[in-house]
N, CA and C atoms as an extended XYZ file, in Angstrom:
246
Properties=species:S:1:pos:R:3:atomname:S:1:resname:S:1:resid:I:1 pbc="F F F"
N      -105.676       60.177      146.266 N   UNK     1
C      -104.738       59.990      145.171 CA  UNK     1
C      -103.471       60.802      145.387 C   UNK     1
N      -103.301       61.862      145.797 N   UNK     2
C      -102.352       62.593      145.946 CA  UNK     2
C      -101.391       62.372      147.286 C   UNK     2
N      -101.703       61.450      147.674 N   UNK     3
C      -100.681       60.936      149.013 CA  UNK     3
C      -100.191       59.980      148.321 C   UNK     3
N      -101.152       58.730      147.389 N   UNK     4
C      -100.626       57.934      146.969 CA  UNK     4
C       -99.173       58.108      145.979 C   UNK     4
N       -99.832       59.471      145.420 N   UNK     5
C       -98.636       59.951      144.372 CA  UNK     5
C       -97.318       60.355      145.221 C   UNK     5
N       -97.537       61.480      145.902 N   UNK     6
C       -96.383       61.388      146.748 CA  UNK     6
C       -95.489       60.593      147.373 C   UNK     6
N       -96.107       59.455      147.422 N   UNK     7
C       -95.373       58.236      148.531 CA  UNK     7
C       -94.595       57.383      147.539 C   UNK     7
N       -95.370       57.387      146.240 N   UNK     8
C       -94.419       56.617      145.232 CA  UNK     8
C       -93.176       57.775      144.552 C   UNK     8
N       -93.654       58.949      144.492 N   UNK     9
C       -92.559       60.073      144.276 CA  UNK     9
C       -91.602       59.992      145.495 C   UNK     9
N       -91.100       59.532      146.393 N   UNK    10
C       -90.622       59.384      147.592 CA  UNK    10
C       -89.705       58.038      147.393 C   UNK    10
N       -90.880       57.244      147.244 N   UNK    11
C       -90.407       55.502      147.280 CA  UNK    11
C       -89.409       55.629      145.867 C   UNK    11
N       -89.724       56.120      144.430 N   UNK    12
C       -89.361       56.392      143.375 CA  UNK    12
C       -87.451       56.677      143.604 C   UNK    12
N       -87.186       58.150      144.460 N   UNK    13
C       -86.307       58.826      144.452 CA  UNK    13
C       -85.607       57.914      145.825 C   UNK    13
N       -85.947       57.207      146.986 N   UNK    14
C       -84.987       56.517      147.710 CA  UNK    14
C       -84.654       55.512      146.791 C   UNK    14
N       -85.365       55.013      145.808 N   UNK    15
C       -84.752       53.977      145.053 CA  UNK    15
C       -83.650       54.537      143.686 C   UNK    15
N       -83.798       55.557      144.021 N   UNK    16
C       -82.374       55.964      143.181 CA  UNK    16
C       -83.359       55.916      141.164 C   UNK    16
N       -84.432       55.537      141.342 N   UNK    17
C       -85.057       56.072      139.525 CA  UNK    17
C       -85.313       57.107      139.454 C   UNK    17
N       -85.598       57.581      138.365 N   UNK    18
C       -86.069       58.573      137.792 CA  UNK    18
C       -87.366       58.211      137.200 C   UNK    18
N       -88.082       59.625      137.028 N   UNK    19
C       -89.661       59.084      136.733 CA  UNK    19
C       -89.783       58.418      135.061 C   UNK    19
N       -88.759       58.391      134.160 N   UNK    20
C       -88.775       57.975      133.219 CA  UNK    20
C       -88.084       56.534      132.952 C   UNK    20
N       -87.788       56.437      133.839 N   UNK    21
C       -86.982       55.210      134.530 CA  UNK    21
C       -88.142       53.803      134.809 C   UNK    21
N       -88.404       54.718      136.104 N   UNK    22
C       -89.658       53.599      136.735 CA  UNK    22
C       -90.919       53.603      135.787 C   UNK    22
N       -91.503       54.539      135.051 N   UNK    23
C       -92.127       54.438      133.719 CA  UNK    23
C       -92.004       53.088      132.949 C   UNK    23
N       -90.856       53.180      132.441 N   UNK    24
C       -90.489       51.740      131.309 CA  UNK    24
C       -91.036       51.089      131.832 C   UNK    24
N       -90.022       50.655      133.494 N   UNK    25
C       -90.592       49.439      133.825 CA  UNK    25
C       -91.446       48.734      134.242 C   UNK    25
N       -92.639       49.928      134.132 N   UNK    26
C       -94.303       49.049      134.906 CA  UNK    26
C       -95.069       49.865      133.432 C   UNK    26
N       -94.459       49.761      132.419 N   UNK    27
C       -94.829       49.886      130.682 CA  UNK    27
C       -95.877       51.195      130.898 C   UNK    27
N       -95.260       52.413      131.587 N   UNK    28
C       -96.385       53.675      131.409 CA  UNK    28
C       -95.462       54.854      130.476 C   UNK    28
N       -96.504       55.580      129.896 N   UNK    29
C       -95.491       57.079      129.486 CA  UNK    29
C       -95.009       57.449      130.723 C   UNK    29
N       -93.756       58.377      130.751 N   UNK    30
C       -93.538       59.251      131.370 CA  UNK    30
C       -94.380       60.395      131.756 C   UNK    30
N       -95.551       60.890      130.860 N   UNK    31
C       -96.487       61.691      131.329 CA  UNK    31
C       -97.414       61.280      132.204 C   UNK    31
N       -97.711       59.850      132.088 N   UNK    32
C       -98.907       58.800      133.126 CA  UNK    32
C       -98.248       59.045      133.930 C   UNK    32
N       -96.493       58.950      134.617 N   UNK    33
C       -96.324       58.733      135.695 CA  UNK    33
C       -96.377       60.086      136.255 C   UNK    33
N       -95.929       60.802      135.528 N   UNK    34
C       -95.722       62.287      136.090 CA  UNK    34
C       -97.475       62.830      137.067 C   UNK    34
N       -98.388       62.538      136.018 N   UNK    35
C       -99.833       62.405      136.083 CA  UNK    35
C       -99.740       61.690      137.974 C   UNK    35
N       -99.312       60.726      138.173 N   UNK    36
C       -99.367       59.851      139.118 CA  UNK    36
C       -98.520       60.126      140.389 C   UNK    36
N       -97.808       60.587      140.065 N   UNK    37
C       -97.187       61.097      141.037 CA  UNK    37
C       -97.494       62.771      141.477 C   UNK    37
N       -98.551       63.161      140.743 N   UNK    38
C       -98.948       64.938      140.676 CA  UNK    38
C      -100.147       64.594      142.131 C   UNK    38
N      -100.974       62.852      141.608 N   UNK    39
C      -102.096       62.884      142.116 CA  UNK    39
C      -103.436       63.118      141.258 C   UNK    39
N      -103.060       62.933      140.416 N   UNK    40
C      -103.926       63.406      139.164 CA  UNK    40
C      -104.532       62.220      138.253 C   UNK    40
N      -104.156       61.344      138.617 N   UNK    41
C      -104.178       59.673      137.262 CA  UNK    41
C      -104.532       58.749      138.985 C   UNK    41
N      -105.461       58.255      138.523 N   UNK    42
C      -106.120       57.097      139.185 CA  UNK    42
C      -105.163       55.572      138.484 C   UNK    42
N      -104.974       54.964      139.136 N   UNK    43
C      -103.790       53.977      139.647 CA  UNK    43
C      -104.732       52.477      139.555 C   UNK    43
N      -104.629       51.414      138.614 N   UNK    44
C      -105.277       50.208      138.894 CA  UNK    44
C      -104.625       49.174      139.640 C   UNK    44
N      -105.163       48.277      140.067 N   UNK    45
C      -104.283       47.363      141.109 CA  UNK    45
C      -103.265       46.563      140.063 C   UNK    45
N      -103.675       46.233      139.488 N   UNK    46
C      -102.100       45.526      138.392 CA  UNK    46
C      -100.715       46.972      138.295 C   UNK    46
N      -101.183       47.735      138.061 N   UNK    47
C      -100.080       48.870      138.476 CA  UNK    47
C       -99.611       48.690      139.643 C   UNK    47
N      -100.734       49.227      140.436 N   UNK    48
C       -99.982       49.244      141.875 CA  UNK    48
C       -98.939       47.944      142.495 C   UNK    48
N       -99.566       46.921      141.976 N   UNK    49
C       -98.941       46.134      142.287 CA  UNK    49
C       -97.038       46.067      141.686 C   UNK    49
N       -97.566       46.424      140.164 N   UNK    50
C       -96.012       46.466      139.706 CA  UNK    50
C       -95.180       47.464      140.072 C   UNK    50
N       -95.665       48.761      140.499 N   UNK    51
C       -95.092       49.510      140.976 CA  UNK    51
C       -94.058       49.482      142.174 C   UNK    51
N       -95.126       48.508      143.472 N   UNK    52
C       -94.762       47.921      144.293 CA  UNK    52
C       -93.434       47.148      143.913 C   UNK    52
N       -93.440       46.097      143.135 N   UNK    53
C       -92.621       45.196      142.728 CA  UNK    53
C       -90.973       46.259      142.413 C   UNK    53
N       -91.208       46.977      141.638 N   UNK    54
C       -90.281       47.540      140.420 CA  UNK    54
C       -89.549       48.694      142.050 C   UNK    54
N       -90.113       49.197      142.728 N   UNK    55
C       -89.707       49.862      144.290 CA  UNK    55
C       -89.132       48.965      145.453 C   UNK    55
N       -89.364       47.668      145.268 N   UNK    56
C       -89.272       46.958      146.225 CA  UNK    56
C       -89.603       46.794      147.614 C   UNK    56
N       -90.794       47.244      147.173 N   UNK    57
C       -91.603       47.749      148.911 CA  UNK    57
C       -92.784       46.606      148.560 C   UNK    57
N       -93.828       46.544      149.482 N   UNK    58
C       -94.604       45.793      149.451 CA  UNK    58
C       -95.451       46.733      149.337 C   UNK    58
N       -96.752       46.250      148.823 N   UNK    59
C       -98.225       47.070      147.881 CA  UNK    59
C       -98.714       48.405      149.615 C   UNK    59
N       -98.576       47.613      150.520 N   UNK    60
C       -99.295       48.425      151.477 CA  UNK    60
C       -98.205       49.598      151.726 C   UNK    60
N       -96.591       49.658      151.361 N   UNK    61
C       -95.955       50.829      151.643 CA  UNK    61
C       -96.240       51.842      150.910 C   UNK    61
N       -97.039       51.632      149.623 N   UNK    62
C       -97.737       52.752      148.348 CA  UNK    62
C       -98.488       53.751      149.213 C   UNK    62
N       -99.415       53.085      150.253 N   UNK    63
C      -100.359       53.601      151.184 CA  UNK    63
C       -99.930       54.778      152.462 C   UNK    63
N       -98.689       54.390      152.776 N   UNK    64
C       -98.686       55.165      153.871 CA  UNK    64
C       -98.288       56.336      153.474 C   UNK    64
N       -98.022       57.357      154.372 N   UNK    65
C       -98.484       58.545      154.409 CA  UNK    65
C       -96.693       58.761      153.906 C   UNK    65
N       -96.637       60.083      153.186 N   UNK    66
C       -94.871       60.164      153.015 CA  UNK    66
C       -94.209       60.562      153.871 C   UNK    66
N       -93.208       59.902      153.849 N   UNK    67
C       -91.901       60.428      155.002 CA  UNK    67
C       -92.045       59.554      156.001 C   UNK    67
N       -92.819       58.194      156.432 N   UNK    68
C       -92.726       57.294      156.927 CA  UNK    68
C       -91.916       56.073      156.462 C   UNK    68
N       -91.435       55.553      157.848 N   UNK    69
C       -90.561       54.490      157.574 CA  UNK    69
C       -90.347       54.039      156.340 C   UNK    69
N       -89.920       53.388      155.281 N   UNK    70
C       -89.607       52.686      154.335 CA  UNK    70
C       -89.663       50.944      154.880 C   UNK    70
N       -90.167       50.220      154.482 N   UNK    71
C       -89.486       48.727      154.499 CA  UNK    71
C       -89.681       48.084      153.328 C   UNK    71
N       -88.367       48.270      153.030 N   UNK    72
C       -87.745       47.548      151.687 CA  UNK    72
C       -87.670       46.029      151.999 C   UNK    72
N       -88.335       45.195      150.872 N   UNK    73
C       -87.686       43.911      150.288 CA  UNK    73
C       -86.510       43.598      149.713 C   UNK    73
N       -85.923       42.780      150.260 N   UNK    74
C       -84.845       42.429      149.684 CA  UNK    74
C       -84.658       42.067      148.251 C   UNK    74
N       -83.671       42.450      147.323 N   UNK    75
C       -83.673       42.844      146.299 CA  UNK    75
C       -82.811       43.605      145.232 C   UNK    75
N       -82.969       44.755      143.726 N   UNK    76
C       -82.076       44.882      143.386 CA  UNK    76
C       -81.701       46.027      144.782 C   UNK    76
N       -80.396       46.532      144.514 N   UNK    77
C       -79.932       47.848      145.706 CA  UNK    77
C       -80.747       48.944      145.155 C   UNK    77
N       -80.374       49.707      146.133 N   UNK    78
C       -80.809       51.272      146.078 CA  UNK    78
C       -79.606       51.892      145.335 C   UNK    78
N       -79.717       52.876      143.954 N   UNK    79
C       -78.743       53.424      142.856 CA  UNK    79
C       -78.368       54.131      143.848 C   UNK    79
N       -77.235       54.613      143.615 N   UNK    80
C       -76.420       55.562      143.597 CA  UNK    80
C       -76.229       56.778      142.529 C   UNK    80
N       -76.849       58.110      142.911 N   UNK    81
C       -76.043       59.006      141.913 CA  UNK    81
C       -74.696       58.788      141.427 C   UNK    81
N       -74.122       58.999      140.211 N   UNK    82
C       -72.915       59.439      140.287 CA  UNK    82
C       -72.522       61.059      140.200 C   UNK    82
């Protein structure tokens, strides 16, 4: 669980959200995600999957280890700070 969390804390921040951000949009509290990204909250496949979706990675990039490649789906862009 705690790689998984990391890799979406990773995937999360190249995509330019915030954890209250990507929250809304796969309908979790901000504390579930925080939980999820600690490694701490067990993850069901309808999540994972939306998670996937809402990152624009495909379900198996959740898996790999962090700090490996990225391959993004084409899609919305990657934010920009201002």
């Amino acid at each position: 669980m705690h790689r998984f969390g990391l890799r979406v804390r990773e995937l999360r921040a190249l995509s330019g959200l915030s954890q209250e951000e990507l929250a809304e949009l796969v309908e979790l509290s901000p504390r579930q995600m925080q939980r999820i990204e600690a490694g701490l909250a067990n993850v069901g496949l309808q999540k994972i999957a939306e998670l996937a979706h809402e990152l624009r990675v495909p379900e198996s990039e959740l898996f790999r280890s962090p700090s490996t490649k990225v391959t993004r789906r084409p899609g919305r862009p990657v934010r920009q700070k201002e």
